[in-house]
MARBA-3410 file (N, C-alpha, C, O; in Angstrom, 1 decimal):
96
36.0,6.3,29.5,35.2,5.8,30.6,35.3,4.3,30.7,35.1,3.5,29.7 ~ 35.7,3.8,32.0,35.5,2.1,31.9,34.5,2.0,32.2,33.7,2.7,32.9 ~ 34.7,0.2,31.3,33.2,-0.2,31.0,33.1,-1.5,32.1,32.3,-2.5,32.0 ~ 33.8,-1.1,32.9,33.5,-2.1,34.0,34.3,-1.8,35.3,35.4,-1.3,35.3 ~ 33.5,-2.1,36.6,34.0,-1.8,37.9,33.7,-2.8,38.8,32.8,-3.7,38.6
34.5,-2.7,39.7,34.9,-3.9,40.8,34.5,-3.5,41.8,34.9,-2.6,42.4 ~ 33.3,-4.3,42.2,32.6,-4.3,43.4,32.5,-5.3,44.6,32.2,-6.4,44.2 ~ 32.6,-5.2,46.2,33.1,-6.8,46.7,31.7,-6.5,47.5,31.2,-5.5,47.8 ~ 31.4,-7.7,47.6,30.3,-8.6,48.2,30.5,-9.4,49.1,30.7,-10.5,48.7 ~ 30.6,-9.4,50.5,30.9,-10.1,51.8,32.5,-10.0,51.2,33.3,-9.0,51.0
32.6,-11.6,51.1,34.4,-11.8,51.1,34.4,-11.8,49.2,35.3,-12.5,48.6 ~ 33.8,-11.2,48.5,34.1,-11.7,47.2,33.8,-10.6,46.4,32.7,-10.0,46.3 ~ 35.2,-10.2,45.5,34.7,-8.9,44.7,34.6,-9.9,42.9,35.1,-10.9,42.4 ~ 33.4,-8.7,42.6,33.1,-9.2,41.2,33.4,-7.8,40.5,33.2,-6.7,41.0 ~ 34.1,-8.1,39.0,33.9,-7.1,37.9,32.3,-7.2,37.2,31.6,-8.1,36.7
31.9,-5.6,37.5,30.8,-5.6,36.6,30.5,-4.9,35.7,30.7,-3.7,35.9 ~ 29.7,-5.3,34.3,29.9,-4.1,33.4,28.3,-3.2,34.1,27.3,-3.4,34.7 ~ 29.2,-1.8,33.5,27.9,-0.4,33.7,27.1,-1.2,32.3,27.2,-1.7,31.3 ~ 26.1,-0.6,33.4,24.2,-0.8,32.4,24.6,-0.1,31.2,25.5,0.8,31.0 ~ 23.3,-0.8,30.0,23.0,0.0,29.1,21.7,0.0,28.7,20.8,-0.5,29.4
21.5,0.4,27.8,19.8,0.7,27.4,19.0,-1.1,27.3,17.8,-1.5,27.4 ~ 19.9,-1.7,27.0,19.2,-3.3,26.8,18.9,-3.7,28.5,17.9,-4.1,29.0 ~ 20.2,-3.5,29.1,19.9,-3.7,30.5,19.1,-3.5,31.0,18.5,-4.4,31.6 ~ 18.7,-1.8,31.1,17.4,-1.2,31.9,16.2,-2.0,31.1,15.2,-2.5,31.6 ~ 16.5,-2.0,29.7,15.0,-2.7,29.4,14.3,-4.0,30.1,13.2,-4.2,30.5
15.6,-5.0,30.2,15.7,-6.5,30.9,15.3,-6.2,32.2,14.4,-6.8,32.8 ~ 15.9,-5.4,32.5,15.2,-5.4,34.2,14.0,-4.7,34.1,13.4,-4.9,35.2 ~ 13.3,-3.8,33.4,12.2,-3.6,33.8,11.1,-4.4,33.4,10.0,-4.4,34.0 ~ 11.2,-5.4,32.1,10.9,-6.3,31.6,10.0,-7.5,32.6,8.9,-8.0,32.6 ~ 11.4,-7.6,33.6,11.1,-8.0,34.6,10.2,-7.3,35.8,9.0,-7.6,36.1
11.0,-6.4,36.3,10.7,-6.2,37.5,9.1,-5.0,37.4,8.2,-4.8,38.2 ~ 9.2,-4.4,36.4,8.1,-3.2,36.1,9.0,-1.8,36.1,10.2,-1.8,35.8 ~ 8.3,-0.7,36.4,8.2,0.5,36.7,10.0,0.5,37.3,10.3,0.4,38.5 ~ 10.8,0.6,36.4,12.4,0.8,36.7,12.7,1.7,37.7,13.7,1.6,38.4 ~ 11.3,3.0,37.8,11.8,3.8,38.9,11.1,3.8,40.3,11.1,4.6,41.3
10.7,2.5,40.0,10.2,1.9,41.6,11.2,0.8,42.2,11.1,0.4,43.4 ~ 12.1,0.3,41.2,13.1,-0.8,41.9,13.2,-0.6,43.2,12.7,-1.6,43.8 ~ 13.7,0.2,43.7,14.1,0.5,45.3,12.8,0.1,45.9,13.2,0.1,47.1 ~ 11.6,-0.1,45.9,10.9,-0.6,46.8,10.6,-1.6,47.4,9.8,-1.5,48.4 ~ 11.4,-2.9,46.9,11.1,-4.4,47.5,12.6,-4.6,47.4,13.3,-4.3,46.4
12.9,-5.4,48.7,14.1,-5.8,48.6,14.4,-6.9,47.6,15.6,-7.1,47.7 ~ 13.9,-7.6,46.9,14.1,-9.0,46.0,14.4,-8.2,45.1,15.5,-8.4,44.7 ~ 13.7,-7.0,44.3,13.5,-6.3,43.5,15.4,-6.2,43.2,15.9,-6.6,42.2 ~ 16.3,-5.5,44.3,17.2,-5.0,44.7,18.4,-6.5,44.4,19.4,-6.6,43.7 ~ 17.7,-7.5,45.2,18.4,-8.9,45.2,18.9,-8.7,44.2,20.1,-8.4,44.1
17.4,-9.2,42.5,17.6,-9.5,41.3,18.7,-9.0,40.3,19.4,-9.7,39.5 ~ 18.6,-7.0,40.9,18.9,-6.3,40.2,20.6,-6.3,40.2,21.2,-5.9,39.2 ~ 21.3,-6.9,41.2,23.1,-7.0,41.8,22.8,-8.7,41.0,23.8,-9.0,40.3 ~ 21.8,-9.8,41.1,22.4,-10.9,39.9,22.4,-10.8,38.7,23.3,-11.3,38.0 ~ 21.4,-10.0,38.1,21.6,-9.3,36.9,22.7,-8.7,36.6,22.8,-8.6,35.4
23.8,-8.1,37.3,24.3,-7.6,36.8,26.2,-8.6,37.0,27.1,-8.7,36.2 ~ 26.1,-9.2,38.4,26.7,-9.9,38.3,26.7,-11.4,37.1,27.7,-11.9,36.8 ~ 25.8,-11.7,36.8,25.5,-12.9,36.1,26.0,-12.3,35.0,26.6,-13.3,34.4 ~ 26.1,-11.2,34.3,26.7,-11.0,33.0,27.7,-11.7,32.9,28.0,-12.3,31.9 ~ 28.4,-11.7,34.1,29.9,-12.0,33.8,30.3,-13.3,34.4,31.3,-13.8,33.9
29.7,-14.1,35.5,29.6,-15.2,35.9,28.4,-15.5,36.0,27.6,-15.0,36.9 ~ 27.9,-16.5,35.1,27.0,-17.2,34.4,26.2,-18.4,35.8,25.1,-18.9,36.0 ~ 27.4,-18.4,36.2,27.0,-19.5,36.9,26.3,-19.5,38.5,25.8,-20.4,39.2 ~ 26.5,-18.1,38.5,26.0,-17.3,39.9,24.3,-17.4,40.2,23.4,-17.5,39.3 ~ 24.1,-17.5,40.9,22.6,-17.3,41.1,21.7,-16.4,42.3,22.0,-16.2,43.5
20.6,-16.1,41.7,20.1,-14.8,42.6,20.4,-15.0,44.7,20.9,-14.2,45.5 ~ 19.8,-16.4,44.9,20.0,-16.9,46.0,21.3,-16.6,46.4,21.6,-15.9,47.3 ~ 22.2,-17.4,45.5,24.0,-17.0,46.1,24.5,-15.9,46.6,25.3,-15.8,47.6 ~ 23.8,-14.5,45.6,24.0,-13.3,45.8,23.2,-12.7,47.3,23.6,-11.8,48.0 ~ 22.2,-13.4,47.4,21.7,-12.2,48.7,22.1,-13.4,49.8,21.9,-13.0,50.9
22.6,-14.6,49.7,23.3,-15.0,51.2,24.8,-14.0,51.3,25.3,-13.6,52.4 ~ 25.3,-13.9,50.3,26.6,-12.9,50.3,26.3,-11.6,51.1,27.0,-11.3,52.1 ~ 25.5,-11.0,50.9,24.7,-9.9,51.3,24.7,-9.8,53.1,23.6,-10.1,53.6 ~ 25.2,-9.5,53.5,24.7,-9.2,55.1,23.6,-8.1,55.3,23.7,-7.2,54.5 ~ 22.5,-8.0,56.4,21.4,-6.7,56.3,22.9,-5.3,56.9,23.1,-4.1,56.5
23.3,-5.8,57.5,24.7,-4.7,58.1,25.2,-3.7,57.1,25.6,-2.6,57.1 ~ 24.8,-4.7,56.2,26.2,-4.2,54.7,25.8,-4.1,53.4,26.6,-4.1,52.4 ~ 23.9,-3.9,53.3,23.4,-3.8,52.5,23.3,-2.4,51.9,23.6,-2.2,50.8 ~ 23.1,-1.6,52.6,23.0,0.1,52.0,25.1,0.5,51.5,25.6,1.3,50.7 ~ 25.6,-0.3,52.2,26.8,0.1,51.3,26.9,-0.6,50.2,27.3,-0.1,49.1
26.6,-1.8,50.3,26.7,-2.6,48.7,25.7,-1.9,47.9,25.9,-1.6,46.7 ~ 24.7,-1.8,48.5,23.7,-1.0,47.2,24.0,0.4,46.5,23.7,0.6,45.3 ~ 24.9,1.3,47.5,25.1,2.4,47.3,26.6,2.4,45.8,27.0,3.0,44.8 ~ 26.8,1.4,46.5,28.6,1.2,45.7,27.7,0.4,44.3,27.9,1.2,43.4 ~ 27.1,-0.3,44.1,26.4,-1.0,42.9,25.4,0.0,42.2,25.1,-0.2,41.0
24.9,1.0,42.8,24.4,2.3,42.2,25.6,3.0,41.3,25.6,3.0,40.1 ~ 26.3,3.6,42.1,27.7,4.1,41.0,28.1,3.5,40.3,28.8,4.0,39.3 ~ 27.8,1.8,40.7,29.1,1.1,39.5,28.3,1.3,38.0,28.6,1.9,37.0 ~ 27.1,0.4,38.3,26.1,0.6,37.1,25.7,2.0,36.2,25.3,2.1,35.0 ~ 26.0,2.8,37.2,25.6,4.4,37.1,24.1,4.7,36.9,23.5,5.6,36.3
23.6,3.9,37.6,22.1,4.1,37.4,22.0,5.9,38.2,21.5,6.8,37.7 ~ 22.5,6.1,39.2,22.6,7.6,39.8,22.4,8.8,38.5,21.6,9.7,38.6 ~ 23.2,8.5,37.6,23.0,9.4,36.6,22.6,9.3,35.5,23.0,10.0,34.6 ~ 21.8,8.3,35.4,20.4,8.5,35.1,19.4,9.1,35.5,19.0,8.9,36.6 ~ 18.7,10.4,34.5,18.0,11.1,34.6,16.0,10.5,35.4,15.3,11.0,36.3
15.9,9.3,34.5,15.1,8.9,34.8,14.6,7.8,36.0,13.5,7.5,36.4 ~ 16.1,7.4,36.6,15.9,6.3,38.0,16.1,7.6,38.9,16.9,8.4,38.6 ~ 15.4,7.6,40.1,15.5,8.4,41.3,16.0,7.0,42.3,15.2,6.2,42.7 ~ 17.2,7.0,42.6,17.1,5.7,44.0,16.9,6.3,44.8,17.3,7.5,44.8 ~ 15.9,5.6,45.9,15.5,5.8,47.0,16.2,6.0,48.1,16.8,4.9,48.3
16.4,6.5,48.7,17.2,6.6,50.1,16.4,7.0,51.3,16.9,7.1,52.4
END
């Protein structure tokens, strides 16, 4: 299984690694109730810098949701759901 997938963002693809148990903790650490993520869009912002920032340090949450178009948000989220594999996880239900 790879441990990392390529996801693009407006004009710019990032490698990112799939979550693991430290991950989900960090973000709920943050955000609360992991299986309410899908409720606020910042929540959503955070969760694509979190996972981009693993790997480019230098990235910042802001940078990531100017990247973001509203047009092209349910496909970036849906494609950053699979990459991370939060879908199969038993315990996140994403919202649709």
């Amino acid at each position: 299984m790879d441990k990392t997938v390529k996801i693009k963002i407006g004009d710019r693809e990032f490698e990112i690694e799939k979550f693991n148990m430290n991950d989900i903790i960090n973000i709920e650490e943050k955000l609360g109730d992991i299986r309410k993520i899908g409720e606020k869009i910042s929540n959503i912002r955070y969760i694509l810098w979190y996972a981009i920032s693993k790997t480019d340090k230098k990235i910042t949450e802001e940078e990531v949701g100017r990247m973001i178009s509203v047009a092209d948000m349910n496909k970036v989220i849906e494609k950053f759901m699979e990459a991370v594999d939060i879908t199969g996880n038993p315990i996140v239900t994403p919202k649709r």
